[in-house]
C-alpha positions as YAML, in Angstrom:
chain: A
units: angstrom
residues:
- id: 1
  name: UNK
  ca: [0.00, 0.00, 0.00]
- id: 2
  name: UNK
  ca: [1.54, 3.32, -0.92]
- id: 3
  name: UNK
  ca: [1.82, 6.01, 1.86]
- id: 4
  name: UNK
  ca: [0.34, 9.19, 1.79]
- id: 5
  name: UNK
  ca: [2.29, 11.95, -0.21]
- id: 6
  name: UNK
  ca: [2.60, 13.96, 3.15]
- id: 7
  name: UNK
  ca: [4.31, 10.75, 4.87]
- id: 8
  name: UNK
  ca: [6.16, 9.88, 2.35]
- id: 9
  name: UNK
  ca: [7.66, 13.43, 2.12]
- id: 10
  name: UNK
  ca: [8.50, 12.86, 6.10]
- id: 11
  name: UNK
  ca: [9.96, 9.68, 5.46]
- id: 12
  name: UNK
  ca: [12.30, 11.27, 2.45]
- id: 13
  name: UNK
  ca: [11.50, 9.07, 0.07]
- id: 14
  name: UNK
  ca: [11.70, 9.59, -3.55]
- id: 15
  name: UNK
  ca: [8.23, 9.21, -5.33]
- id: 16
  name: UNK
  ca: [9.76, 8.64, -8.79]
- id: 17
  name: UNK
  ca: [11.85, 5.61, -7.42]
- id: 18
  name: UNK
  ca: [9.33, 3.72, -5.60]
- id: 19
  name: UNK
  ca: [7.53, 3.65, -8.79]
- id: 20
  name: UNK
  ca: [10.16, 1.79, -10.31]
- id: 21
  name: UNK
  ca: [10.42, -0.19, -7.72]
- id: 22
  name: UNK
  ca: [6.83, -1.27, -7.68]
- id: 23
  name: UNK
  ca: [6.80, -1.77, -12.00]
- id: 24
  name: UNK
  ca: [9.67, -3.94, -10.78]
- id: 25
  name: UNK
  ca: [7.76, -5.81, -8.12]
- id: 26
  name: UNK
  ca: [5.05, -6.56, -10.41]
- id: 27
  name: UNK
  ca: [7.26, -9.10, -12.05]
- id: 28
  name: UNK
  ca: [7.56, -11.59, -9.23]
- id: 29
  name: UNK
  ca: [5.55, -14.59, -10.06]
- id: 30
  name: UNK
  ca: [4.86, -13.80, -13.71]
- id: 31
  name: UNK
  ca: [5.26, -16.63, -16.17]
- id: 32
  name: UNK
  ca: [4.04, -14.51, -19.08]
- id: 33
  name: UNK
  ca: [5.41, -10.96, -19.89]
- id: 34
  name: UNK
  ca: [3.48, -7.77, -18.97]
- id: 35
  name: UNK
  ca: [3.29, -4.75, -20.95]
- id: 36
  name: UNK
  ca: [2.73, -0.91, -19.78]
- id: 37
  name: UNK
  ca: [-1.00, -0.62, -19.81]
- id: 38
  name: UNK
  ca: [-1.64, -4.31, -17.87]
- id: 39
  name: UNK
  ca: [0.92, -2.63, -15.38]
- id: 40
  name: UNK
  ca: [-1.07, 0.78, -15.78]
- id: 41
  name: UNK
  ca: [-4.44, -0.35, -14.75]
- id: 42
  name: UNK
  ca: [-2.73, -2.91, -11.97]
- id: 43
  name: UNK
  ca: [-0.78, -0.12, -10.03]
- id: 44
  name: UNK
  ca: [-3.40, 2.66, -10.86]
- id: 45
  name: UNK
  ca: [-0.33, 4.38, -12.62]
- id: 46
  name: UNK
  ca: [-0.20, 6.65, -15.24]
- id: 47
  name: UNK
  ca: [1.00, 4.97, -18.78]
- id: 48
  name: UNK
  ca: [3.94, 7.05, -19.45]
- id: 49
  name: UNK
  ca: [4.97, 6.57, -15.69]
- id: 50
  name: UNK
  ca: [5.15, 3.02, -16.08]
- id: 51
  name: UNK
  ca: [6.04, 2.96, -19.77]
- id: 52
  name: UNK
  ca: [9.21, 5.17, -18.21]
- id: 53
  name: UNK
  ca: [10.05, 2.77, -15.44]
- id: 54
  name: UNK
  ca: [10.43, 0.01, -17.83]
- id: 55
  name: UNK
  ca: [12.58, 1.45, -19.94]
- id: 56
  name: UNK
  ca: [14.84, 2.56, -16.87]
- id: 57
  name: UNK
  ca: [14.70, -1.15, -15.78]
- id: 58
  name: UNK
  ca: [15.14, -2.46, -18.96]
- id: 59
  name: UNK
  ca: [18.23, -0.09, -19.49]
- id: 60
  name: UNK
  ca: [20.02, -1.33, -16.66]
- id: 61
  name: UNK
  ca: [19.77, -4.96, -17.56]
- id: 62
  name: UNK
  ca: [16.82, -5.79, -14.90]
- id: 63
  name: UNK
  ca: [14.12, -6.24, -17.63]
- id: 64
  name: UNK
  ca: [14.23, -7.71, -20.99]
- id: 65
  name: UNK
  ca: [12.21, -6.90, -23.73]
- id: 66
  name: UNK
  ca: [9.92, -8.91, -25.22]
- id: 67
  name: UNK
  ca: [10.86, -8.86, -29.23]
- id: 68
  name: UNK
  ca: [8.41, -6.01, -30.32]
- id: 69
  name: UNK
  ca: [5.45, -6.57, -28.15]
- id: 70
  name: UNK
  ca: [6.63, -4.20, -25.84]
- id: 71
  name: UNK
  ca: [6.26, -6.52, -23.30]
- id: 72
  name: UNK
  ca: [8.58, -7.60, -20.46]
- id: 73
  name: UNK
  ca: [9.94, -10.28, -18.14]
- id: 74
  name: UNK
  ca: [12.56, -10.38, -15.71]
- id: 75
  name: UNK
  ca: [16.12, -10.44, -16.94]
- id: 76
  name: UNK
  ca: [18.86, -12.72, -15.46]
- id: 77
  name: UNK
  ca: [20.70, -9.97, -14.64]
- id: 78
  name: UNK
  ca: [18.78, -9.63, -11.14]
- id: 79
  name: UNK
  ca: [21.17, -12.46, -10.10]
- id: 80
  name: UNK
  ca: [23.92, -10.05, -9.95]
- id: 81
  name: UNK
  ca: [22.53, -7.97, -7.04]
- id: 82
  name: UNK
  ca: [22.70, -11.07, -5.10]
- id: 83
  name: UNK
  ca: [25.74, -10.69, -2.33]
- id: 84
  name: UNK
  ca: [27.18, -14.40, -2.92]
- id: 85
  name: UNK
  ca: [29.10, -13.39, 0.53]
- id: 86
  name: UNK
  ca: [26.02, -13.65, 2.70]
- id: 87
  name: UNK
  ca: [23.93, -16.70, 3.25]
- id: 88
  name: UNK
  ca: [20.49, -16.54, 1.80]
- id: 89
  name: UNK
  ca: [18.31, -16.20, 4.55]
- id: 90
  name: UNK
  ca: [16.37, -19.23, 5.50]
- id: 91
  name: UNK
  ca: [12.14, -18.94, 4.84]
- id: 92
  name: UNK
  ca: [11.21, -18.66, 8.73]
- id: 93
  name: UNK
  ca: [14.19, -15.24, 8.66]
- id: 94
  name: UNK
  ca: [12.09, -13.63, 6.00]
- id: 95
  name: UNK
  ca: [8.43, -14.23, 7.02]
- id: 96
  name: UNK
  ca: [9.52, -13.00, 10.33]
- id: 97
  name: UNK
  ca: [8.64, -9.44, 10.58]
- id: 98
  name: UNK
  ca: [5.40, -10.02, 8.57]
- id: 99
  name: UNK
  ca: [3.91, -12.82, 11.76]
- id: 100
  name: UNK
  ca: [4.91, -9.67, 13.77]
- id: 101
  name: UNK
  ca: [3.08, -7.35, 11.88]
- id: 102
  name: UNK
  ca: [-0.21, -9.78, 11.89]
- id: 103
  name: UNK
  ca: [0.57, -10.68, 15.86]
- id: 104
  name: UNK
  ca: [0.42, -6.68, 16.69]
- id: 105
  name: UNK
  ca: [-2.70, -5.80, 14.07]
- id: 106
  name: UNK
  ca: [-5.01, -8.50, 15.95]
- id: 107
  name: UNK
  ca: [-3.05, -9.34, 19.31]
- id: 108
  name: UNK
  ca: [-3.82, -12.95, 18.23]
- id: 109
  name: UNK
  ca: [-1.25, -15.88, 17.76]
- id: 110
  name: UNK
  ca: [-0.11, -16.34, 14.14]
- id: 111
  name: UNK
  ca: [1.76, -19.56, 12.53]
- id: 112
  name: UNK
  ca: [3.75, -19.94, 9.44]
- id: 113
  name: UNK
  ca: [3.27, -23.73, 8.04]
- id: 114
  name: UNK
  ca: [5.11, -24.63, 5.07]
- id: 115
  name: UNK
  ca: [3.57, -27.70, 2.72]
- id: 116
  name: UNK
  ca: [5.93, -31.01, 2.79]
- id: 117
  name: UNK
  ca: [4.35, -33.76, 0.43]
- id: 118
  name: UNK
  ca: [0.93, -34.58, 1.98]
- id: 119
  name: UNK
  ca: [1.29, -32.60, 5.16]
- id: 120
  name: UNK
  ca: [2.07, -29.27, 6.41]
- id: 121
  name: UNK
  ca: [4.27, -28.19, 9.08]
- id: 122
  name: UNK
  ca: [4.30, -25.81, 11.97]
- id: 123
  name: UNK
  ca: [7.45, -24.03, 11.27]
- id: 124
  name: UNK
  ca: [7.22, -20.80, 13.18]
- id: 125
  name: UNK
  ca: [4.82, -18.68, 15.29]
- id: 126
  name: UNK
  ca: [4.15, -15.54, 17.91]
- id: 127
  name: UNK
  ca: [1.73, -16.82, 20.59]
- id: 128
  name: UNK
  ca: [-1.10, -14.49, 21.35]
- id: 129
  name: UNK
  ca: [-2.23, -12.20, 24.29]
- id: 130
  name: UNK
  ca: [-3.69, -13.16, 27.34]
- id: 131
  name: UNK
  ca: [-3.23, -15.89, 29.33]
- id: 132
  name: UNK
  ca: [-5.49, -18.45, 27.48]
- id: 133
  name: UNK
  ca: [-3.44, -18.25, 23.66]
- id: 134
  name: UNK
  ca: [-3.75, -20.72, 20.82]
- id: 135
  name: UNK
  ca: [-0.13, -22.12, 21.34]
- id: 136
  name: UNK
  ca: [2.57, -22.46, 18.82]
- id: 137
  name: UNK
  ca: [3.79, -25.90, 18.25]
- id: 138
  name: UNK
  ca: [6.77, -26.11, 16.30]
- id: 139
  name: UNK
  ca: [7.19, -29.12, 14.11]
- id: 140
  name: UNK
  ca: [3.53, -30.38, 14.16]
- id: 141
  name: UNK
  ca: [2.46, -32.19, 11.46]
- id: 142
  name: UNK
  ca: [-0.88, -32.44, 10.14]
- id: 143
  name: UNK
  ca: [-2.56, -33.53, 7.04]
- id: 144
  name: UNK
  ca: [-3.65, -31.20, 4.23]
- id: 145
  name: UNK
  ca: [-7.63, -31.74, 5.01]
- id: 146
  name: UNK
  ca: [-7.19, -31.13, 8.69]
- id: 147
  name: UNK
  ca: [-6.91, -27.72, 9.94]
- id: 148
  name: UNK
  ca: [-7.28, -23.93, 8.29]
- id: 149
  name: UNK
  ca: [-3.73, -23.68, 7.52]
- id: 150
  name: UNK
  ca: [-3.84, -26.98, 5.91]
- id: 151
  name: UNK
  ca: [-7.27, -26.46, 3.73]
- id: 152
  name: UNK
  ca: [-5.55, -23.36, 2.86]
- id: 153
  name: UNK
  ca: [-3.07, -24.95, 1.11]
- id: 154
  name: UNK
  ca: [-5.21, -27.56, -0.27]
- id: 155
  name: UNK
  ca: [-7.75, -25.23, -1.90]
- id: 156
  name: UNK
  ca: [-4.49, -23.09, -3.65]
- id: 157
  name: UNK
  ca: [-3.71, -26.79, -5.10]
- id: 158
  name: UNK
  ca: [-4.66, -27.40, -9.03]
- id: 159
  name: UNK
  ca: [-7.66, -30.02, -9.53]
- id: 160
  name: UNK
  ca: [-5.25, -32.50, -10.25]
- id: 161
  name: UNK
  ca: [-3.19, -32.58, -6.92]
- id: 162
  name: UNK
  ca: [-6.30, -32.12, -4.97]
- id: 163
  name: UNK
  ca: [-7.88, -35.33, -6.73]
- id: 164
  name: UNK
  ca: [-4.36, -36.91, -6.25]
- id: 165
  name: UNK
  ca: [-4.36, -36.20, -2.75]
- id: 166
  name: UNK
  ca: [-7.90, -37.58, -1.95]
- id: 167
  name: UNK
  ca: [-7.55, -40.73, -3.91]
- id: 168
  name: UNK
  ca: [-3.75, -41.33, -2.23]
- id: 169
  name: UNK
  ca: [-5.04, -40.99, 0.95]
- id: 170
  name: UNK
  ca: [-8.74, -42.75, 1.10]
- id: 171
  name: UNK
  ca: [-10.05, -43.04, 3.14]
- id: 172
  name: UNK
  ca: [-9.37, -39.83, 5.48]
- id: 173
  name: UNK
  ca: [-8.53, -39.79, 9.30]
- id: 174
  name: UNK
  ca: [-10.79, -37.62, 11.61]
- id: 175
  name: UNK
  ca: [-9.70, -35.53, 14.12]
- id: 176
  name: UNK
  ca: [-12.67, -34.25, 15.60]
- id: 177
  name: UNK
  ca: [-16.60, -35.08, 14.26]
- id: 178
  name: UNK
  ca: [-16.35, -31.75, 12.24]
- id: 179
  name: UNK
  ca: [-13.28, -33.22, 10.01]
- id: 180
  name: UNK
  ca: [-13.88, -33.02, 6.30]
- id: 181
  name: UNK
  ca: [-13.75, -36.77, 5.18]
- id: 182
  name: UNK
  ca: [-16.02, -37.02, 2.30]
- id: 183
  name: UNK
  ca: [-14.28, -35.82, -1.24]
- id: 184
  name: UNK
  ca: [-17.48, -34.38, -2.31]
- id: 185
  name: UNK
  ca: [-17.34, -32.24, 1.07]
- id: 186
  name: UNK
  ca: [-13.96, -31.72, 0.81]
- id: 187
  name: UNK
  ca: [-13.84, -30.48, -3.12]
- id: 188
  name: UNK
  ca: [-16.97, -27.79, -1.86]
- id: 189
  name: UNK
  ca: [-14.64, -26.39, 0.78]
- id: 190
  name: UNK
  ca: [-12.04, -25.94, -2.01]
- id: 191
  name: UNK
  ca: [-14.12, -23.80, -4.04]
- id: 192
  name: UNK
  ca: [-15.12, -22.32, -1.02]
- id: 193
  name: UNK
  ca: [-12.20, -21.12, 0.13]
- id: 194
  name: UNK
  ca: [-10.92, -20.54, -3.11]
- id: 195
  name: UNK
  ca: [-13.71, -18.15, -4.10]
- id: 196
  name: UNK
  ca: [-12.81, -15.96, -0.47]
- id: 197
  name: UNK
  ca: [-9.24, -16.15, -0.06]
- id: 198
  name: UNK
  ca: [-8.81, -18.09, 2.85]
- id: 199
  name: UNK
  ca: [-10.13, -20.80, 4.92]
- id: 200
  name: UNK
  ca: [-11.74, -20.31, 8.49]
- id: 201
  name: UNK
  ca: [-11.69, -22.88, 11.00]
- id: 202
  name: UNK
  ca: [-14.74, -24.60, 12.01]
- id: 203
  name: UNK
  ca: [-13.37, -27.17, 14.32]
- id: 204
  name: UNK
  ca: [-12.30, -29.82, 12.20]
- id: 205
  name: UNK
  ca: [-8.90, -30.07, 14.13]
- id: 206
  name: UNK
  ca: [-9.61, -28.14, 17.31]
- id: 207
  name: UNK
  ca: [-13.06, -27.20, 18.65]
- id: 208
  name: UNK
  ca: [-11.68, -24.31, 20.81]
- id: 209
  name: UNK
  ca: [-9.96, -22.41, 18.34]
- id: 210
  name: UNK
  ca: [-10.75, -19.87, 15.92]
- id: 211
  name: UNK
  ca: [-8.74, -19.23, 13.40]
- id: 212
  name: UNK
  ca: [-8.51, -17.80, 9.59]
- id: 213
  name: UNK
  ca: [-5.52, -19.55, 7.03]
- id: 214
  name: UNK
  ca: [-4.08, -17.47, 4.15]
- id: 215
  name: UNK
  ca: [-2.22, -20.22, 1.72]
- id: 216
  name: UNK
  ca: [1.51, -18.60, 0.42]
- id: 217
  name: UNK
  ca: [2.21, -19.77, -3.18]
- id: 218
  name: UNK
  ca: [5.07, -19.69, -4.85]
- id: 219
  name: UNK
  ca: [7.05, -17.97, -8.05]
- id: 220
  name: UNK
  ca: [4.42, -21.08, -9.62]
- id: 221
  name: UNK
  ca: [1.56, -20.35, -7.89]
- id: 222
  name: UNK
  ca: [2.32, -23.42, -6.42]
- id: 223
  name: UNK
  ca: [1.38, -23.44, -2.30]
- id: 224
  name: UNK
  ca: [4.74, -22.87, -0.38]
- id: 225
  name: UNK
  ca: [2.92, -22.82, 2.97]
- id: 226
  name: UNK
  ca: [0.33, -21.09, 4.68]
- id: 227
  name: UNK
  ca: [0.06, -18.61, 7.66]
- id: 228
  name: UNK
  ca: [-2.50, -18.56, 10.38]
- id: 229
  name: UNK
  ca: [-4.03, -16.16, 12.91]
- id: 230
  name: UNK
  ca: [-6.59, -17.62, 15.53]
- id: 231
  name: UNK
  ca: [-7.24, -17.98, 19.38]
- id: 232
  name: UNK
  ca: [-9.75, -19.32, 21.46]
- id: 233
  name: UNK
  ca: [-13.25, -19.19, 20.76]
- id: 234
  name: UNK
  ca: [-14.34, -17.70, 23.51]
- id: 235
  name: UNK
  ca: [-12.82, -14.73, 23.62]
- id: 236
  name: UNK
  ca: [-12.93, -13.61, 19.71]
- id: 237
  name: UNK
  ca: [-16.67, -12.36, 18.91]
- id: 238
  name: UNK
  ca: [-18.55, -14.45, 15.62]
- id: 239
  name: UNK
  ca: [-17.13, -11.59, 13.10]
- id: 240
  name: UNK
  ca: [-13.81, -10.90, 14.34]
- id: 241
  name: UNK
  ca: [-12.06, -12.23, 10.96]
- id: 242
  name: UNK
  ca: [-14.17, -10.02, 8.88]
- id: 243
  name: UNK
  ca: [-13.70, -6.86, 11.46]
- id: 244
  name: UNK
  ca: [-9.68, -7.37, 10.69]
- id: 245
  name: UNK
  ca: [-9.46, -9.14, 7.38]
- id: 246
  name: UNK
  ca: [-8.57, -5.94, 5.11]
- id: 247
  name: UNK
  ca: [-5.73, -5.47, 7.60]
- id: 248
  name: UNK
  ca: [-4.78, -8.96, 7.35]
- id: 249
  name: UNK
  ca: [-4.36, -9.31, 3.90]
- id: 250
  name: UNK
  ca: [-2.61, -6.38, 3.19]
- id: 251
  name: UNK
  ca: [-0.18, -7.62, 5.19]
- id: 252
  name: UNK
  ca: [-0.46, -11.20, 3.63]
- id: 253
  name: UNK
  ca: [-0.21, -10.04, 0.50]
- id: 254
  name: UNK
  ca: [3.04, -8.71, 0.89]
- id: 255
  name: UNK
  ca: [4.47, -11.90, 2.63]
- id: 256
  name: UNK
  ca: [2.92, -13.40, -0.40]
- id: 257
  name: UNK
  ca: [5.37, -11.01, -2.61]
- id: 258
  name: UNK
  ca: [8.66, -12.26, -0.41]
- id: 259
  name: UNK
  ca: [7.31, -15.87, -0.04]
- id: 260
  name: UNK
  ca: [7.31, -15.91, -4.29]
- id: 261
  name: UNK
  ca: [10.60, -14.49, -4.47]
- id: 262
  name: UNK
  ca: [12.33, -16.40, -1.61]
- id: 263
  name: UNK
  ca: [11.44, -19.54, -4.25]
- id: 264
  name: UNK
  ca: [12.89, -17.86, -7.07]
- id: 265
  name: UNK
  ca: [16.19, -17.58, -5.92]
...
């Protein structure tokens, strides 16, 4: 989200940069190359100011040019910004600051899960508020129809993996008598969450807990992981995901940006 012009004036930054920048961002993730109108009508940019940021990008070896489409995709030159000094930081390093973010907009606890094979896995987290706190537990494993992190991921699966999960792992273990079994109940919660954004939990792993699951894809669109903010029931009101949620996936999004490009390199 771009600050106001008054803040960003306060802050020193330079308007005509951060433009670039964000033409630049834009790239992450794209399999197909993007010209200056698509990029126009995405930032809510003006042409030329876009049309002028790729040409700056493309002059110093960060974009390539399409033949004579006037399209773009990222060049290979990006690799040579890359310190080869420093280790790359590891995924938990760089989603970091954005759990802290999400822990201080709702006060709740938030999880990062990343996907491995047929499971996902607790692999970092901020415990919440109070003294009752939906608790972090590092390592657990659960299967990807159990849980809103889990049905996160599984919903920001193609047709085909979903299918291939199901029919891998008939028939499907309960956790609780709210667990999604059925593939015909389990393919409407899909295009369920798929049509929202995110899955909400509804006790299929743990009746006490409240929680909403954004899924984190990669440079393929491919699910990477998924991150989590919940706590108990009984202390967050019937709406509280819809009171925060444009808050929440602002910040998403941009963990979204970093979890793409973290796969890239």
């Amino acid at each position: 989200m771009v600050a106001p012009r008054q803040e960003l004036e306060s802050k020193g930054i330079n308007k005509a940069t951060q433009r670039v920048l964000m033409v630049l961002e834009s790239f992450v993730g794209q399999t197909e190359p993007l010209g200056a109108s698509e990029l126009s009508r995405r930032l809510d940019m003006s042409r030329n100011m876009v049309h002028r940021a790729l040409v700056t990008l493309a002059e110093e070896g960060l974009l390539h040019k399409h033949g004579d489409t006037g399209r773009y995709h990222l060049s290979y030159n990006l690799a040579r910004l890359q310190n080869t000094e420093v280790p790359a930081p590891d995924f938990r390093t760089i989603a970091r600051p954005f759990l802290e973010e999400l822990k201080e907009l709702t006060g709740e606890t938030v999880i990062l899960s990343i996907r491995s094979g047929d499971v996902q896995v607790v692999l970092d987290g901020i415990e919440g508020d109070g003294s009752v706190a939906l608790r972090v537990k590092l390592g657990r494993a659960l299967p990807l129809h159990v849980s809103v992190a889990s049905r996160a991921i599984l919903a920001a699966m193609s047709d085909e993996d979903v299918e291939d999960y199901l029919s891998r792992n008939a028939p499907l273990r309960a956790y609780t008598d709210k667990t999604l079994t059925r593939p015909a109940a389990i393919r409407k919660e899909v295009a369920q969450v798929r049509e929202v954004g995110h899955a909400i939990s509804f006790g299929d792993f743990n009746q006490s807990t409240a929680a909403i699951g954004f899924a984190l894809p990669d440079v393929y669109g491919k699910p990477h992981g998924a991150v989590v903010v919940g706590g108990p029931v009984e202390r967050l009101p019937r709406d509280w995901e819809d009171s925060l949620l444009p808050g929440m996936r602002d910040i998403v999004d941009r963990l979204r940006t970093i979890a793409a490009l973290y796969e890239a390199l």
